[in-house]
Wavefront OBJ file of the C-alpha trace (Angstrom):
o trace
v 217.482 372.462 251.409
v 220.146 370.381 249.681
v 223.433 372.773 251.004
v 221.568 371.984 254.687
v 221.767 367.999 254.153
v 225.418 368.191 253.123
v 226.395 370.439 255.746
v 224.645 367.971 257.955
v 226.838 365.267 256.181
v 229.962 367.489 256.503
v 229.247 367.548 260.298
v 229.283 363.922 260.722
v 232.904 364.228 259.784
v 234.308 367.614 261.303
v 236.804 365.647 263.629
v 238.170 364.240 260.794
v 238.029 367.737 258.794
v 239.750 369.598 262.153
v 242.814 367.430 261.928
v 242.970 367.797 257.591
v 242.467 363.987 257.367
v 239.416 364.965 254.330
v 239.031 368.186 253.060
v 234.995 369.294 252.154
v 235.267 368.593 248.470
v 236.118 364.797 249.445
v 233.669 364.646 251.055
v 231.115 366.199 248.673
v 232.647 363.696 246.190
v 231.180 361.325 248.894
v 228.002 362.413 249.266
v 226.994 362.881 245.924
v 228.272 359.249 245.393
v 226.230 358.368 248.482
v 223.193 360.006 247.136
v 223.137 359.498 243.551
v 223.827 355.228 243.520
v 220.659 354.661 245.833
v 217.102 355.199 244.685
v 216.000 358.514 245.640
v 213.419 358.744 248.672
v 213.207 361.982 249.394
v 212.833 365.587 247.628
v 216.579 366.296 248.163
v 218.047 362.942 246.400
v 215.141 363.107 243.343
v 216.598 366.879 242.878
v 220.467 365.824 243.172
v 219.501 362.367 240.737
v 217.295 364.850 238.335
v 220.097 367.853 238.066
v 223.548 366.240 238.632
v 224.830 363.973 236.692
v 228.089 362.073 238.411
v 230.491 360.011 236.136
v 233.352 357.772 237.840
v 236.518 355.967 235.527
v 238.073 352.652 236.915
v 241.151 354.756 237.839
v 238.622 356.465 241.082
v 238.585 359.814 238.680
v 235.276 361.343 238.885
v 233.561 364.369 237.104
v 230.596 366.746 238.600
v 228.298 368.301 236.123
v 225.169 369.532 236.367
v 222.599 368.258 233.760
v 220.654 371.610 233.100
v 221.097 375.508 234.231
v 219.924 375.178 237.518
v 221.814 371.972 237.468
v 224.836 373.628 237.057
v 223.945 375.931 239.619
v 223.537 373.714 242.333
v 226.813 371.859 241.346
v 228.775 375.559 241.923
v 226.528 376.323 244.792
v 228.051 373.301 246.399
v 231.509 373.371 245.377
v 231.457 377.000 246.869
v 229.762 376.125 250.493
v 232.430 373.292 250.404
v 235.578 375.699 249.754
v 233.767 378.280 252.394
v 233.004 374.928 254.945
v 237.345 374.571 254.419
v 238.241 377.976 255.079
v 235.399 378.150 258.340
v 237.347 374.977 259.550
v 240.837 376.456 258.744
v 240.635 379.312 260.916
v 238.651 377.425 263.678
v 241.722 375.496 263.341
v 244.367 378.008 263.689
v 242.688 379.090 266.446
v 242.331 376.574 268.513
v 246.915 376.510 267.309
v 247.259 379.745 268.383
v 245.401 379.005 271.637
v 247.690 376.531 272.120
v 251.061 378.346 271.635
v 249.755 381.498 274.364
v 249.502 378.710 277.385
l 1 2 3 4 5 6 7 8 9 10 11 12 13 14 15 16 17 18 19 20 21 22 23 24 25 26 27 28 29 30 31 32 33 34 35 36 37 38 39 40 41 42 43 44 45 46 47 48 49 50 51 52 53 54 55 56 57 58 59 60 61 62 63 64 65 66 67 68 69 70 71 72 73 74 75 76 77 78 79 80 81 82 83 84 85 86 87 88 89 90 91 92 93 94 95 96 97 98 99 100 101 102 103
C-alpha cells in the first residue's frame, strides 16, 4: 500500500529519472518530505507520520529512521524498491542506448 503510492510518485517523474536528472532515493527524500510536513488524510500518510520519523539540518542534510520495528522496516522496504526502481530504469535505459547504436 505505501511502496504502491511512491511508485505512483516515482512515475510522475520517470522522464526525469530516464535521462539521470533525479535518481529514486531523491526522490523518496521528496516524498517523505511531501508526506510527512502535511497533516495526514489518508491511511498511507497516518502510517508514514506514525512509523517514520524524518529530521532535516539547515545545511539540506536529512536523516530517515524509522520510529519502531516495523518502522524500520518500512524505511528499508523503501530504500530497497528505490535502489531496485534505479536499476529497472538503468537497464530500460541502456536499452533504449543500445537500440540506438544498431540503427
Amino acid at each position: 500500500m505505501i511502496i504502491s503510492e511512491f511508485a505512483k510518485f516515482l512515475q510522475q517523474y520517470n522522464d526525469e529519472l530516464m535521462t539521470h536528472e533525479t535518481t529514486p532515493l531523491e526522490l523518496l527524500h521528496k516524498w517523505l518530505f511531501q508526506v510527512i510536513n502535511k497533516n495526514p488524510k489518508n491511511n498511507v500518510e497516518k502510517i508514514v507520520h506514525r512509523e517514520i520519523l524524518y529530521c532535516q539540518n539547515d545545511n539540506g542534510d536529512y536523516l530517515i529512521v524509522g520510529k519502531s520495528d516495523s518502522g524500520r522496516k518500512l524505511v528499508t522496504s523503501l530504500i530497497n524498491f528505490a535502489n531496485s526502481y534505479k536499476n529497472y530504469n538503468h537497464a530500460k535505459w541502456l536499452e533504449m542506448v543500445e537500440q540506438k547504436y544498431r540503427k
